[in-house]
ChimeraX commands (.cxc) that place a marker at each C-alpha (Angstrom):
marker #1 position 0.00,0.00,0.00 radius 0.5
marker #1 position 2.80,2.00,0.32 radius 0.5
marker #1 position 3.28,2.69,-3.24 radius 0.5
marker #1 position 0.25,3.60,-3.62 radius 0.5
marker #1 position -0.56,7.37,-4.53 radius 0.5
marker #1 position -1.49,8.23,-0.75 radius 0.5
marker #1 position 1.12,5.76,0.55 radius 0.5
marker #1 position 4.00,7.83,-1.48 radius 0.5
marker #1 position 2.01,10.93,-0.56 radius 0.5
marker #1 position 2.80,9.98,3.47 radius 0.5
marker #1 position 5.84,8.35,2.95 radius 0.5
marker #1 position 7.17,11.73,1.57 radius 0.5
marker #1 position 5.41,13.93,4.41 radius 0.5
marker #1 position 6.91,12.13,6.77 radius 0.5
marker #1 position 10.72,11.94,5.43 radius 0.5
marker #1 position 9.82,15.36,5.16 radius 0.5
marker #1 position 9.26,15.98,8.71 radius 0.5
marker #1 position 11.73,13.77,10.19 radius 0.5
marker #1 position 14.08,16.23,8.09 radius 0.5
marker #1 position 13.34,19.12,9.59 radius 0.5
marker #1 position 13.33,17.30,13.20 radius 0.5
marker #1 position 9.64,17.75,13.69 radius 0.5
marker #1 position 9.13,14.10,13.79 radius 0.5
marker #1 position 11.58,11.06,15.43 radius 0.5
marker #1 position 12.93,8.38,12.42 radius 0.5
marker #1 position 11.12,5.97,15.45 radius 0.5
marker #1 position 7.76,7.71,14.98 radius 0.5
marker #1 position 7.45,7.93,11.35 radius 0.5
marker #1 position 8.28,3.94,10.91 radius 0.5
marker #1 position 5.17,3.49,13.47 radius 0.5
marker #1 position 2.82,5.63,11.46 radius 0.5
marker #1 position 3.93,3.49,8.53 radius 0.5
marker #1 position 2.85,0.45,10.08 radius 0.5
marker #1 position -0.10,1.69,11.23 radius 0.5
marker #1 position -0.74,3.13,7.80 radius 0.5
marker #1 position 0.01,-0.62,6.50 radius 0.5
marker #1 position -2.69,-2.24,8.78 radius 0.5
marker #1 position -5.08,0.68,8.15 radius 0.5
marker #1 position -5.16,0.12,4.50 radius 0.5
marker #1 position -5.56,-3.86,5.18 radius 0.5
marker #1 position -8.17,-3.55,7.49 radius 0.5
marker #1 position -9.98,-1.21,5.22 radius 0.5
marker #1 position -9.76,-3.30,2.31 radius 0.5
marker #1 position -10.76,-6.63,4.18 radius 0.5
marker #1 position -13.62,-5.06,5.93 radius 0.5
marker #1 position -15.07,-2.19,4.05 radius 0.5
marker #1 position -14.67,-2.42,0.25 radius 0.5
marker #1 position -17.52,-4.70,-1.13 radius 0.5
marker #1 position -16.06,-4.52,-4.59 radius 0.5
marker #1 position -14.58,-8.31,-6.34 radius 0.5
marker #1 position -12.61,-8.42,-8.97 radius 0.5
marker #1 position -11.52,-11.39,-11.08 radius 0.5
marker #1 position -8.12,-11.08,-13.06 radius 0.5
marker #1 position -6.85,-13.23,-15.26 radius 0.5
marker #1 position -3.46,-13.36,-17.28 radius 0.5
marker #1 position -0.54,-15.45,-17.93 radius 0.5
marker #1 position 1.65,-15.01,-14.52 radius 0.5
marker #1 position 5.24,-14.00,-15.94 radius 0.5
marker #1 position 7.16,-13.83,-12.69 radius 0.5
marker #1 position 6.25,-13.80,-8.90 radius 0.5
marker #1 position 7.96,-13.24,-5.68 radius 0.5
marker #1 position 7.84,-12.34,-2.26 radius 0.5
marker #1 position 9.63,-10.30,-0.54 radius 0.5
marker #1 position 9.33,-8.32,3.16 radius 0.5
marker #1 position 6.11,-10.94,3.96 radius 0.5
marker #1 position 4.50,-9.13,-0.04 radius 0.5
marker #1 position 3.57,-11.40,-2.85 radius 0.5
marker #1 position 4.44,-9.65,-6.32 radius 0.5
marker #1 position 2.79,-10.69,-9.26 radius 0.5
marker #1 position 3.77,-9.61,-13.34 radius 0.5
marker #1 position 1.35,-10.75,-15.30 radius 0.5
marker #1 position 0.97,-10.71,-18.86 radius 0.5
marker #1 position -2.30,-9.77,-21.06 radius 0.5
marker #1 position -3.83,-9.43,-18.08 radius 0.5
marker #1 position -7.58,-8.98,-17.75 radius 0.5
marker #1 position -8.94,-7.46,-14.80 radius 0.5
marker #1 position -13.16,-7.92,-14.45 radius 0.5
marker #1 position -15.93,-6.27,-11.82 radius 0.5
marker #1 position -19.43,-6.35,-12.04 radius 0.5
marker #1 position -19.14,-3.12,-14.16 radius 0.5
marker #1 position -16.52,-3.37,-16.55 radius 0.5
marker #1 position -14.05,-5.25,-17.81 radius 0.5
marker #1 position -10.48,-3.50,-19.02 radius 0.5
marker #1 position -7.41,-5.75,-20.58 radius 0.5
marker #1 position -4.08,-4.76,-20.51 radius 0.5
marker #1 position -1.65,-6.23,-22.54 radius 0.5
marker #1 position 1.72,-6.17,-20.34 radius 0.5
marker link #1:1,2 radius 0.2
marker link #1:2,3 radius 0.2
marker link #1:3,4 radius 0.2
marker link #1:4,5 radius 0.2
marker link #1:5,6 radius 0.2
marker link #1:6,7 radius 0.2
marker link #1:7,8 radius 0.2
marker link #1:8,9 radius 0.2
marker link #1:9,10 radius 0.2
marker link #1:10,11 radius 0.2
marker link #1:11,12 radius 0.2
marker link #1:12,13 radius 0.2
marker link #1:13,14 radius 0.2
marker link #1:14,15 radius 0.2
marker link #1:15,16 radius 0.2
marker link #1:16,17 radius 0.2
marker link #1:17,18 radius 0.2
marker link #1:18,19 radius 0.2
marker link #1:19,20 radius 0.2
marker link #1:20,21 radius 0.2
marker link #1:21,22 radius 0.2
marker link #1:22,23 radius 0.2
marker link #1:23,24 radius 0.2
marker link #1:24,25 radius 0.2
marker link #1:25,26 radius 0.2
marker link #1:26,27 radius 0.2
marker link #1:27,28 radius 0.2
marker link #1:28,29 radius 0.2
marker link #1:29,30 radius 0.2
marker link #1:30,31 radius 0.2
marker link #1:31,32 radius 0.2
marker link #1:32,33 radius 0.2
marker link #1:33,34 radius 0.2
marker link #1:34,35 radius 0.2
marker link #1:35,36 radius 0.2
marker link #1:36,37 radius 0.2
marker link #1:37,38 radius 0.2
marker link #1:38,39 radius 0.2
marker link #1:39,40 radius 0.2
marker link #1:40,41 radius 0.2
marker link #1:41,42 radius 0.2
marker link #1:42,43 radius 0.2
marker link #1:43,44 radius 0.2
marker link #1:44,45 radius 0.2
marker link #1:45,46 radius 0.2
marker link #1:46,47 radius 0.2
marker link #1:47,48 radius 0.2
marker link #1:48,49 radius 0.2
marker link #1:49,50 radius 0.2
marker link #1:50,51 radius 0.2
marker link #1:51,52 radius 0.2
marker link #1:52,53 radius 0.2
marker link #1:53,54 radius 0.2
marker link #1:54,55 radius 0.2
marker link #1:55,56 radius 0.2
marker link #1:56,57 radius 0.2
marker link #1:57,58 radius 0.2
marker link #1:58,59 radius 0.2
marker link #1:59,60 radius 0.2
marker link #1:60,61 radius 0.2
marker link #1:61,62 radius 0.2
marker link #1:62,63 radius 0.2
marker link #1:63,64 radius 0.2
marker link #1:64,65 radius 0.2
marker link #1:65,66 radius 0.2
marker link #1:66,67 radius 0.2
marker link #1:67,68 radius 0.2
marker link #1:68,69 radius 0.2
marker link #1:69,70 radius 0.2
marker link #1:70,71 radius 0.2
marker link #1:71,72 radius 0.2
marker link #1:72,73 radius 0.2
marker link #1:73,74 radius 0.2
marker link #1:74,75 radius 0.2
marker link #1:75,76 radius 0.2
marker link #1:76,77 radius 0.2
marker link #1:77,78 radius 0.2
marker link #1:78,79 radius 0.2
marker link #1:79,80 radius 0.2
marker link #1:80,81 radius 0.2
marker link #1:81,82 radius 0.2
marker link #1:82,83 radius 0.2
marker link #1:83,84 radius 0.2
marker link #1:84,85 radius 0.2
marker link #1:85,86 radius 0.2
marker link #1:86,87 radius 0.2
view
């Protein structure tokens, strides 16, 4: 969640802050990881949204307890709408 546009968005504020001394290195990590089990909680609890994708999996990984996964022409479905995207 963290590279998200809001996650870059805080991650920048608070480098930001802890620059200028307004903020401990200590207290910024902890916001992080409250910002990390924010986002999970809010996505497990509150969105009501599914969505199916499909694709052929290219590579995968997983790294710092994340799974990473490239897909290729990769189609991503709701009850709304469905976009493809080829890479």
């Amino acid at each position: 969640y963290r590279r998200s546009t809001i996650g870059m968005c805080l991650t920048e504020t608070l480098d930001d802050m802890v620059s200028s001394g307004a903020l401990s290195p200590e207290l910024a990590i902890q916001v992080l990881v409250q910002f990390d089990k924010s986002m999970t909680d809010a996505l497990e609890n509150q969105v009501k949204s599914k969505v199916t994708v499909k694709g052929h999996l290219h590579t995968y990984r997983f790294c710092d307890n994340v799974w990473t996964f490239i897909l290729t022409d990769a189609t991503f479905k709701n009850e709304e709408i469905t976009e493809t995207v080829g890479k």
